[in-house]
N, C-alpha and C positions, 0 to 999 in steps of 0.2 A: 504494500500500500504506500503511496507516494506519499511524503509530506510538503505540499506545495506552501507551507508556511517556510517553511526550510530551504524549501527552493527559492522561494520569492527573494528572501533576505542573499541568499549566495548568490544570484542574480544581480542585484541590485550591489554588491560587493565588485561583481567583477565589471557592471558599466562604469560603475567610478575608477577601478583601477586601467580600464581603457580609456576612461576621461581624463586620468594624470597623465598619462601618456602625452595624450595628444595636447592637453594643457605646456606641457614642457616642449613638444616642440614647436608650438606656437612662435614662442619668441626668438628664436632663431631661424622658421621655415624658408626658405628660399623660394622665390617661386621658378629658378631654373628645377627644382628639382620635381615640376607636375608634367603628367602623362597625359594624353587621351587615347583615351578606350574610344571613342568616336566623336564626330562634331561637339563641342560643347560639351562632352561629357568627361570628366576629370579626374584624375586620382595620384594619387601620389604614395611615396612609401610610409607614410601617416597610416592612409585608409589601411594599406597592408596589413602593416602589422598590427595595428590595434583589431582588428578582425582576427588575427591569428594571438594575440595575448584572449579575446572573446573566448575564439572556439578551445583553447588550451583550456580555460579555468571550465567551459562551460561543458565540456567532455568529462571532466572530472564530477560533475556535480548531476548527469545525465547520462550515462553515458552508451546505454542504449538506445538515444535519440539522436536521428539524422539532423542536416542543417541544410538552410537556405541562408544563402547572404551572398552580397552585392559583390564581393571580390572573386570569390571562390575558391576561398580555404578549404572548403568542407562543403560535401553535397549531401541532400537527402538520396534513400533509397528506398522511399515505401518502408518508413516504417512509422511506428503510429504514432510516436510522437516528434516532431519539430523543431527544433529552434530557427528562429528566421531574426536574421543579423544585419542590422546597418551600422557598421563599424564607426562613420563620421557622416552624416546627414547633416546636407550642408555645405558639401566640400567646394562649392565656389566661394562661398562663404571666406569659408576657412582660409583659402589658400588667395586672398583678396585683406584678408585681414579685417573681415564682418563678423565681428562679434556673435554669430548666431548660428549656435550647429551644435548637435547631440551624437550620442550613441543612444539607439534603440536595437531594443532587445524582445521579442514575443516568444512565446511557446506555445505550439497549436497542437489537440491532440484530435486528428480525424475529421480536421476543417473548421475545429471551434477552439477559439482563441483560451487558452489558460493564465498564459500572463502578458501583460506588459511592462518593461522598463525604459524609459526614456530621461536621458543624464544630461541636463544641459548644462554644458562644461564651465561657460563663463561665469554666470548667474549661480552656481554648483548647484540648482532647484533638481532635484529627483523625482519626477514624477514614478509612478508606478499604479497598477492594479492585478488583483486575484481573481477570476471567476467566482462569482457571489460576495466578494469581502469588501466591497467599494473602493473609491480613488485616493489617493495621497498623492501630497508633494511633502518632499523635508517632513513626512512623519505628521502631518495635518490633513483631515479629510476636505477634500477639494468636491465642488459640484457648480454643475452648467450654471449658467446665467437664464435669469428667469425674463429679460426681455420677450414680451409678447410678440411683438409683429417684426418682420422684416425691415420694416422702417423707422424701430427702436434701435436698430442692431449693426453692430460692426461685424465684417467678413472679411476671411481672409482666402487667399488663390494661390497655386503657382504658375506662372508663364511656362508657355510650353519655348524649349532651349534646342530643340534638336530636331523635332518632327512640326513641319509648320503647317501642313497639310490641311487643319481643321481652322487657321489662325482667325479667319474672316470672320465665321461662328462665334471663335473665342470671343472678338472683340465685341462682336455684338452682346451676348451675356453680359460681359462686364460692364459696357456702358448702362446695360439695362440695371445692373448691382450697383453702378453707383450712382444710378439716381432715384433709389428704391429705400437707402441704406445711407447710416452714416458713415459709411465709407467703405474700402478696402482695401485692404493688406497684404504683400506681399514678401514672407519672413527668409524666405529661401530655402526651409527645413520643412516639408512633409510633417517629420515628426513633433516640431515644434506647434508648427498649427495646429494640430489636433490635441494638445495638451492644453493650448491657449484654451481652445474649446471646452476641455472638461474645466477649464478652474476658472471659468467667467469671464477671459479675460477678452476675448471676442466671442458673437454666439452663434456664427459656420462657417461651415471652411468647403469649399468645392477644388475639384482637379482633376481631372483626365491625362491618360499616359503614364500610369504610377507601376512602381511594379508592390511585392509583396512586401520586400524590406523595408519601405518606405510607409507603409501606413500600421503596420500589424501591430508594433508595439503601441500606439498613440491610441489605436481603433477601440480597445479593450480597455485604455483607461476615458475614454469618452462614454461610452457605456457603462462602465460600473460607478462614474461620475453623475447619471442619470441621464444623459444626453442620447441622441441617434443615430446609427450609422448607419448608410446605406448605400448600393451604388446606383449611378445616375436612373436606374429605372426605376429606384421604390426598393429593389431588394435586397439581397442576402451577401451578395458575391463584390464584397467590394474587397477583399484582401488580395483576391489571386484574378480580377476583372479589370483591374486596372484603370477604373473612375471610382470617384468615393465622394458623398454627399456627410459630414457629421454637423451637426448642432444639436442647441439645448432642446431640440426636439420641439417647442412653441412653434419655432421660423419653419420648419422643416417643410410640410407642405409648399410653403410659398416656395422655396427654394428649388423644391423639383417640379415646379410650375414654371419657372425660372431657364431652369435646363433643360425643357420639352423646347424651350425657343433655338437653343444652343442645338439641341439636336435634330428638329425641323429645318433649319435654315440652308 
């Protein structure tokens, strides 16, 4: 019998010890030293190895669980439980010297999320959650913001960086979000907009083009924070579909009324 209370806390051990990491090389990174893995898309030996100090601690503490993550230290093989890794979320961020980027951490067992950790390194704020046991950050229970309408509410995006295909669409949503709304935001971190959303500090966050690593840990502490997650149709498949709708669950409707226009157009 697993103890996900035990887990949760070893979890949340090893995104901070991948967060000093990457804190320390902060102030010396170079940016000769970033890569692309394709247009726009970035990484450096940061992402690396802080993915690989992840999957080292996180093999220890699981270790009959496969993994998903964004560098590809470690793969899943069908087995039933998961770990799904964004070692630095954020990495333009990061390697630009934007103060805003995390390590997220999820565990899925059979397509349902068990945990999330997301470590925002500058801020040191630790979000997390358990299945059933609600949201924290730094060890306080965190929950959505109770703005009623769309047009009480802040939202946050990301721009799409590499596939421009849908861009015309995009624009249109957004123009429509921001003059619907008081305003919107864009943090550069997946992970971080989805934590905004569990702890009130915006009340939705919309995004198309995402992959798993990018939203799993955040998705499960919006949720146990009391908010909604979804993907652009209404439903279930937003971790591995690759659009995700989250808020405090008030706005939400308006929202996917919102992106029925995004995706008519």
């Amino acid at each position: 019998m697993l103890d996900f209370n035990v887990i949760l806390e070893r979890t949340k051990e090893t995104a901070k010890k991948a967060g000093e990491f990457i804190r320390q090389e902060s102030e010396s990174f170079n940016v000769d030293k970033v890569e692309h893995k394709g247009f726009n898309d970035l990484v450096s030996y940061v992402d690396k190895q802080a993915e690989k100090i992840i999957v080292d601690n996180l093999s220890q503490i699981l270790p009959e669980a496969g993994f998903i993550t964004e560098e590809g230290t470690a793969e899943s093989n069908g087995e039933a439980y998961s770990w799904i890794i964004d070692p630095l979320d954020g990495t333009t961020n990061f390697v630009h010297g934007i103060p805003v980027y995390a390590v997220s951490i999820a565990l899925i067992h059979k397509n349902e999320l068990q945990i999330g950790v997301v470590y925002e390194i500058n801020r040191d704020e630790c979000f997390y959650a358990q299945k059933g046991g609600g949201a924290f950050c730094n060890g306080k229970p965190i929950k959505v913001s109770k703005a009623p309408t769309l047009e009480d509410s802040l939202v946050a995006t990301g721009f799409p960086y590499y596939d421009f295909g849908l861009m015309e669409r995009y624009l249109a949503l957004l123009a429509n979000m921001m003059k619907k709304t008081h305003g919107v935001r864009r943090l550069g971190s997946a992970a971080m907009d989805l934590c905004y959303v569990a702890c009130g500090r915006v009340e939705g966050y919309f995004e198309y083009n995402l992959n798993s690593y990018d939203v799993a840990g955040g998705a499960i502490i919006v949720s146990e924070a009391g908010g909604k997650v979804t993907d652009f149709d209404g439903g279930s498949n937003h971790v591995f579909g690759r659009n995700i709708i989250a808020s405090n669950g008030n706005i939400h409707e308006e929202m996917l009324e919102e992106i029925k226009i995004f995706k008519k157009s």
